[in-house]
Backbone as CSV, one residue per row, in Angstrom:
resi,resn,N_x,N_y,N_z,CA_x,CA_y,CA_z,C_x,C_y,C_z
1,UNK,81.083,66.441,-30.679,81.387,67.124,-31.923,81.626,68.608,-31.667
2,UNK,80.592,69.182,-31.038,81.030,70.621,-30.398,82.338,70.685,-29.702
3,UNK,83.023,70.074,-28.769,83.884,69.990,-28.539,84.858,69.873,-28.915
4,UNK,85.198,69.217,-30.323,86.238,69.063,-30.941,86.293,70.485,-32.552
5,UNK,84.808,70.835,-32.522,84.660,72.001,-33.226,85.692,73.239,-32.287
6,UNK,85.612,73.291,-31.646,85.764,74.595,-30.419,86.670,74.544,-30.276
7,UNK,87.985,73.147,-30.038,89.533,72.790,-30.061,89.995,72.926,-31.468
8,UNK,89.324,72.785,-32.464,90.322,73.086,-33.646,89.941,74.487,-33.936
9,UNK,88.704,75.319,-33.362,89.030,76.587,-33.354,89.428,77.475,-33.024
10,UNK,90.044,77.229,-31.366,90.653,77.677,-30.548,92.837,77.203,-30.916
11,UNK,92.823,75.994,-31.242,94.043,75.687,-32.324,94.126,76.909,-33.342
12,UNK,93.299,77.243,-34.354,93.634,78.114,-35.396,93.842,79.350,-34.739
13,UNK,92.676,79.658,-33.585,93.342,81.384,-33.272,94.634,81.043,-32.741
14,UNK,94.891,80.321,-31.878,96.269,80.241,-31.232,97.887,80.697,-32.318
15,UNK,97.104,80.057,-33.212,98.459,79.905,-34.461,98.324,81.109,-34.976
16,UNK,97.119,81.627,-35.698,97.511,83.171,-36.049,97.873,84.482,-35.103
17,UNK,97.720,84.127,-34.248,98.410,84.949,-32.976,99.582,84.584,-32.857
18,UNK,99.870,83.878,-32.764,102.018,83.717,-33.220,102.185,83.679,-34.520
19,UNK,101.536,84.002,-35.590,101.782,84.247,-37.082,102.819,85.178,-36.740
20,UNK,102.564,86.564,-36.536,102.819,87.549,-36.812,104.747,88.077,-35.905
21,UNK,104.615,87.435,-35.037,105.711,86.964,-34.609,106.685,86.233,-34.923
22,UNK,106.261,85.139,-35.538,107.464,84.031,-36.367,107.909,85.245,-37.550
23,UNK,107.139,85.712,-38.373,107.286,86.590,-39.871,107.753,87.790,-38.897
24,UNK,107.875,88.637,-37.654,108.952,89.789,-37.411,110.403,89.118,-37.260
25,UNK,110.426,88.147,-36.384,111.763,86.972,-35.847,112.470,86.755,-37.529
26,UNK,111.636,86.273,-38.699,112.473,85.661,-39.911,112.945,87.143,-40.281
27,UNK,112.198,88.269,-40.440,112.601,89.377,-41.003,113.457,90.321,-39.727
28,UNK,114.102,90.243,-38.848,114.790,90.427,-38.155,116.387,90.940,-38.516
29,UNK,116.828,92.189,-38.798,118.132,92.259,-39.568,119.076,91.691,-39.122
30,UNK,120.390,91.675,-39.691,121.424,90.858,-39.007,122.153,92.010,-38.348
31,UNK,122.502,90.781,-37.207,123.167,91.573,-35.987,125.093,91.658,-36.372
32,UNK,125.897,93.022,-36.092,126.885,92.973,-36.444,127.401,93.485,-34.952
33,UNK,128.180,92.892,-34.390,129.233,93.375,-33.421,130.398,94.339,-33.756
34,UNK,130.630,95.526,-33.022,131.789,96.538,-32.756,131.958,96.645,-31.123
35,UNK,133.083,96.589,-30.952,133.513,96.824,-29.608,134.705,97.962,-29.862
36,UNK,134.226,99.355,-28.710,134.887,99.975,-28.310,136.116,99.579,-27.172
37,UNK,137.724,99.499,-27.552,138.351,99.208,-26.287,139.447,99.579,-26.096
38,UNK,140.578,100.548,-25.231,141.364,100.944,-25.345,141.379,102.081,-26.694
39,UNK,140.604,103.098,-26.680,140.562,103.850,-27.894,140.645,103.551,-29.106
40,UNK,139.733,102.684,-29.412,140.136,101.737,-30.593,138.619,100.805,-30.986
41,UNK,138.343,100.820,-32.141,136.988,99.989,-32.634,137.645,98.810,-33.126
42,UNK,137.011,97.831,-33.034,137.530,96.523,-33.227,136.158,95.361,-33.646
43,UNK,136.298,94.986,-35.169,136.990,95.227,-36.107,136.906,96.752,-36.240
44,UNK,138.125,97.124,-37.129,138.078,98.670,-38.019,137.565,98.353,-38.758
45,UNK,136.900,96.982,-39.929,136.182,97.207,-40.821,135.417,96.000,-40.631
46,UNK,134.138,96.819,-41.207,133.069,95.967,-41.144,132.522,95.637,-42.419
47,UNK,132.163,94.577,-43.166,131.390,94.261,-44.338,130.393,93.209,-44.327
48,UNK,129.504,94.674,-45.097,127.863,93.994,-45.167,127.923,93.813,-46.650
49,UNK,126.497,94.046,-46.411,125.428,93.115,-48.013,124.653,94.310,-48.341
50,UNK,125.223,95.180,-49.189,124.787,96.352,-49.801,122.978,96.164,-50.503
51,UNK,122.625,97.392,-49.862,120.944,96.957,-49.995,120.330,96.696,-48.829
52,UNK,120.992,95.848,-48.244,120.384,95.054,-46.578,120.604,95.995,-45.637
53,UNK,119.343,95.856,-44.920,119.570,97.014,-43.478,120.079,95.730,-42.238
54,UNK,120.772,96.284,-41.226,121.228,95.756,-40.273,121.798,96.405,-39.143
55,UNK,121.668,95.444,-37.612,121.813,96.473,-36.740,122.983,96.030,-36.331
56,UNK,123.813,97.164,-35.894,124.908,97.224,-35.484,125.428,97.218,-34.015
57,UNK,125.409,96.516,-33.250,125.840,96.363,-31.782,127.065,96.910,-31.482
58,UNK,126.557,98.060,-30.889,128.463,98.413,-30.361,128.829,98.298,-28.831
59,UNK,129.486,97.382,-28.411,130.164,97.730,-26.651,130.882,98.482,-26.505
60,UNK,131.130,99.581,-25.812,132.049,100.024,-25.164,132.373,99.663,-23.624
61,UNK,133.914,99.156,-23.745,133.904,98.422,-22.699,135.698,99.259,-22.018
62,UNK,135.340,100.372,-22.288,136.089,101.184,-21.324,135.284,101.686,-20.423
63,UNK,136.161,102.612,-19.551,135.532,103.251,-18.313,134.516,104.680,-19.510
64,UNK,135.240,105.227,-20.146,134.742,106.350,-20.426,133.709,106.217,-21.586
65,UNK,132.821,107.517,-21.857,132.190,107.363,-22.859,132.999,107.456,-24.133
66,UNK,132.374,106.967,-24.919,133.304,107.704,-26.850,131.991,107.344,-27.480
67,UNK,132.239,108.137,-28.778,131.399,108.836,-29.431,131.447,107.640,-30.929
68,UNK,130.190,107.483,-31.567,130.204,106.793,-32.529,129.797,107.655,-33.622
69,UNK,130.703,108.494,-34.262,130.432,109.411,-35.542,130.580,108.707,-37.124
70,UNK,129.787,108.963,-38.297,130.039,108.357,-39.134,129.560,109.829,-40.127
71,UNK,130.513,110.717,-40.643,129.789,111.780,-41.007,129.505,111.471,-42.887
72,UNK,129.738,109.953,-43.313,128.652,109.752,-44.229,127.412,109.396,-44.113
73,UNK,127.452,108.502,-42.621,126.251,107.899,-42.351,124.990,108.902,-41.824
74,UNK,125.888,110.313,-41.703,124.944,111.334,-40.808,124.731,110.886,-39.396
75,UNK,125.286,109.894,-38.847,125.143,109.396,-37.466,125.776,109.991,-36.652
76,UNK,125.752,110.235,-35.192,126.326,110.518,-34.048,125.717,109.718,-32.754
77,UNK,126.220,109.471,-32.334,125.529,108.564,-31.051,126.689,108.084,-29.915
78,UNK,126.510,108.684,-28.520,127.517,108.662,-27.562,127.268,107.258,-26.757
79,UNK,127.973,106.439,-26.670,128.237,105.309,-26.017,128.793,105.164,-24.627
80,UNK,128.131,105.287,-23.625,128.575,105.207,-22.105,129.558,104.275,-21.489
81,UNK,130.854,104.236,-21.124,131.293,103.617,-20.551,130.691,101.823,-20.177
82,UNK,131.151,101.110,-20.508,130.752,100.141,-20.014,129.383,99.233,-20.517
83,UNK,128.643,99.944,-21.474,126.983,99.902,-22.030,127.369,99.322,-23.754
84,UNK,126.020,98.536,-23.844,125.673,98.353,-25.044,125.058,99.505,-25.794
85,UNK,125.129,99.398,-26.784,123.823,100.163,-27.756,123.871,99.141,-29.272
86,UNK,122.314,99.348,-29.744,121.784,98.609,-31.156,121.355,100.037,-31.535
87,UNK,122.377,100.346,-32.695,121.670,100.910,-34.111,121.381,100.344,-34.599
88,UNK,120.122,100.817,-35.555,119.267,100.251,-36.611,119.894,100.879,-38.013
89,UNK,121.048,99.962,-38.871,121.331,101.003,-39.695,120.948,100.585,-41.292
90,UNK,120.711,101.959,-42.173,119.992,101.629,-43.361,120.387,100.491,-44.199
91,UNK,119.815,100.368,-45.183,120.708,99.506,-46.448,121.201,100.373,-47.055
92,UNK,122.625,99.954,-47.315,123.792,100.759,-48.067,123.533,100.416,-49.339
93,UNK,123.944,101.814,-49.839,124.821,101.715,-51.428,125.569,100.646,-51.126
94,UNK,126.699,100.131,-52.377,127.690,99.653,-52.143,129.040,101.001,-52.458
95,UNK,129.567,100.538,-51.034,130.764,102.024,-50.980,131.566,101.375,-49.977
96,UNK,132.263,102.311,-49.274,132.665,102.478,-48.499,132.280,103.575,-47.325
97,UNK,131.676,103.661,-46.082,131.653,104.585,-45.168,132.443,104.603,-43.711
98,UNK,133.190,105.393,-43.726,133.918,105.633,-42.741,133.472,106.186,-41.218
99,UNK,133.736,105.996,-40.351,133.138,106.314,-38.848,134.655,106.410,-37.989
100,UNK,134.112,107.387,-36.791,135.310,107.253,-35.852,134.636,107.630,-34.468
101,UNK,135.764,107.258,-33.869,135.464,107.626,-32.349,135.608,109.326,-32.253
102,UNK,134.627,110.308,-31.800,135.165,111.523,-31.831,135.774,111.980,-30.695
103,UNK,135.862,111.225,-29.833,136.746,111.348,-28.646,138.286,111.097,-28.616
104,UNK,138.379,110.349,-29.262,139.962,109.481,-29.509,139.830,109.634,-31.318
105,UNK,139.687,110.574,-31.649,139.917,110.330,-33.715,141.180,109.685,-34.143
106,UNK,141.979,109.940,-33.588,143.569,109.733,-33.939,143.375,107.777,-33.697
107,UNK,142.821,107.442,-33.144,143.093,105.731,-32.795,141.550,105.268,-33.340
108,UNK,140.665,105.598,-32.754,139.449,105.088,-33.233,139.135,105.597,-34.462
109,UNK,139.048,104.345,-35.394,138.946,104.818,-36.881,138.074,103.752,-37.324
110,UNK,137.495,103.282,-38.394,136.736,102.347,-38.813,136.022,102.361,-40.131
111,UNK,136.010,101.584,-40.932,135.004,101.982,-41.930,133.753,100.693,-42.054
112,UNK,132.875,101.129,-42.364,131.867,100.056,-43.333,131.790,99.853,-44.549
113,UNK,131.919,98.986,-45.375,131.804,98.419,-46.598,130.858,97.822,-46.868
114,UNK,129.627,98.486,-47.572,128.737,97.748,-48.034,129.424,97.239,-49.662
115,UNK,129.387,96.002,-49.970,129.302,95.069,-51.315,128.094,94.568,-51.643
C-alpha cells in the first residue's frame, strides 16, 4: 500500500512539473515568416489578428546585413547576412504599419496589417 501511495505521488509531482510548460507551449505567439533577399522583403505584406502579439521571423539570406526599420513600430533591428532573428512583436491596433529595409529603402518596402 505504501508503495503504490508513493507512485501515485510521485505521478502527481511529475505532472505538475510539466503543467507549466504545456500552458507556456499553448500560449506561445504565432510565428510569421519574412525573408530578406536580393534587396527585397518577401512577403511585402504581412496580415495579422489585430490585438494578438506575435513573433516575427525574419531571414536574411543575402551576403550583407540590412536593416529592419518600422518607424511606426518604433523598431530598428540589423539583420546579419545570412542569420535568423525572432522579434517579439506587440498586439496591434488594427491599421496598417509600414517597415523597410534602411539599407536598400528604394526596394525593400513592406507593410503590416493588423485586422
Amino acid at each position: 500500500m505504501r508503495h503504490r501511495v508513493a507512485s501515485v505521488a510521485a505521478l502527481l509531482i511529475a505532472c505538475l512539473a510539466l503543467a507549466p510548460a504545456v500552458v507556456i507551449a499553448a500560449d506561445a505567439p504565432p510565428e510569421i515568416a519574412l525573408t530578406i533577399e536580393n534587396n527585397r522583403f518577401q512577403p511585402d505584406e504581412i496580415r495579422v489578428k489585430a490585438g494578438a502579439a506575435f513573433m516575427l521571423v525574419i531571414t536574411n539570406k543575402g551576403k550583407g546585413a540590412e536593416e529592419f526599420e518600422s518607424k511606426d513600430l518604433r523598431i530598428e533591428k540589423v539583420i546579419p547576412g545570412g542569420k535568423t532573428i525572432r522579434l517579439k512583436m506587440p498586439a496591434l491596433k488594427p491599421g496598417s504599419y509600414g517597415f523597410v529595409g534602411e539599407y536598400h529603402e528604394k526596394t525593400a518596402k513592406g507593410r503590416i496589417v493588423a485586422e
